[in-house]
C-alpha positions, -999 to +999 in steps of 0.1 A: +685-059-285+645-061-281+623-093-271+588-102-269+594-116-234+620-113-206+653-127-218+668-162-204+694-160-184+720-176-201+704-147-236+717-122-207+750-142-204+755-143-241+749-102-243+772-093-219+801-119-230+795-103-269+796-069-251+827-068-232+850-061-268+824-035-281+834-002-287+815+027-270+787+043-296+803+080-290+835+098-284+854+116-266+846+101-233+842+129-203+811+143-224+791+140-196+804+168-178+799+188-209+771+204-230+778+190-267+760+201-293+734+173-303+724+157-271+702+161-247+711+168-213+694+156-182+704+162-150+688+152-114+696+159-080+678+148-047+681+152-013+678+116-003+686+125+040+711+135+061+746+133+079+779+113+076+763+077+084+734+080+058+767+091+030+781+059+039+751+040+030+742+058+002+779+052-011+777+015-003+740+016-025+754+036-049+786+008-057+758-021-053+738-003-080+705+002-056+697+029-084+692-002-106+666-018-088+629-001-098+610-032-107+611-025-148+648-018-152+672-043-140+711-043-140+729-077-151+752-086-135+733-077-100+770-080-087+789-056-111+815-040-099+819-004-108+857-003-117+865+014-151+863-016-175+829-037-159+806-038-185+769-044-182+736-051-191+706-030-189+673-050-190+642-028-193+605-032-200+590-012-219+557-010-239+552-047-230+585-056-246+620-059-230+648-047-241+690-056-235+717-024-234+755-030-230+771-004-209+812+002-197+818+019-163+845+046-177+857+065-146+849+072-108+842+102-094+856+113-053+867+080-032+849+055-014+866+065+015+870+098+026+856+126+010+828+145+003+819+133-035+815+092-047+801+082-081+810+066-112+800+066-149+794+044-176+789+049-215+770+032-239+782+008-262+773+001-296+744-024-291+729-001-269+698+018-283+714+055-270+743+067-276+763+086-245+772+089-210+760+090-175+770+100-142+753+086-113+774+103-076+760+111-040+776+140-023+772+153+008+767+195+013+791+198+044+778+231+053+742+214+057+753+180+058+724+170+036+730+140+014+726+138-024+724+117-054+727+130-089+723+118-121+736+140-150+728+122-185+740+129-219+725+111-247+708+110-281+690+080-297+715+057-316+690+031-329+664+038-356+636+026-330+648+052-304+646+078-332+618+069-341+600+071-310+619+101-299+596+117-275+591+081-261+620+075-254+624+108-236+594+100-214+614+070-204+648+085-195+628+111-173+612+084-155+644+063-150+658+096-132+626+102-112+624+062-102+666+061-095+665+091-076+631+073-050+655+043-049+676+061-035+658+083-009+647+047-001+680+038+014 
């Protein structure tokens, strides 16, 4: 859903209250730890420090999506949990417009406690302009004990605007990674 000017709250409200029945926009879900045929795939990794207390921290940013927080993307609600089932709203500016993308968190990934490996993903649904699945984990190397995040995207445009402005679009996703990834080194 695209505006000429940031969304009201209670617009945001209404999207994610008509987005919680919506169906994901693709199938099977699990594709993003695969290579289909069709979509792109993206995949980040940073070292964002080092040792056992900076992989608690970046797990307690990563479940408060701090990866969300870059100034022209936004998550809705700030709160969300990341539970299989949440579903959210992805507020971006773009181009001088804004846009609104409903999401589902589908799975987790290692333990919040414990572990060497936490993440989650979500997958799009069908009022968002992409179509696909993203996993967003930190992990920490235990031989080095450097910390990580990762993002490993699948996608494909879904919408006729996101088709249409293809390579766009794809400047857009690589910057999301870029900015999510300096979030998190930020922690």
């Amino acid at each position: 859903m695209f505006f000429a000017a940031r969304p009201l709250p209670r617009d945001v409200e209404a999207f994610i209250a008509g987005s919680r029945d919506l169906p994901l926009s693709y199938a099977p879900v699990g594709i993003a730890g695969q290579d289909p045929p069709g979509y792109d795939v993206d995949d980040l990794a940073v070292r964002i420090g080092h040792g056992d207390k900076l992989f608690e921290q970046a797990k307690a940013a990563l479940a408060a999506w701090a990866h969300f927080r870059l100034g022209w993307v936004e998550l809705f609600p700030s709160n969300a949990s990341i539970e299989p089932g949440s579903v959210v709203a992805v507020l971006v500016r773009q181009l001088g417009c804004w846009s609104l993308h409903g999401c589902r968190v589908l799975y987790g990934l290692g333990q919040r406690r414990g572990g060497d490996r936490f993440g989650f993903a979500y997958g799009t649904l069908i009022n968002h302009a992409e179509m696909g699945e993203e996993i967003f984990e930190v992990f920490l190397e235990p031989e080095s004990g450097d910390v990580f995040y990762r993002i490993r995207a699948v996608s494909r445009p879904r919408a006729l605007v996101a088709r249409l402005g293809y390579p766009i679009v794809r400047r857009f996703q690589a910057r999301f990674r870029r900015d999510s990834g300096a979030a998190m080194q930020r922690i």
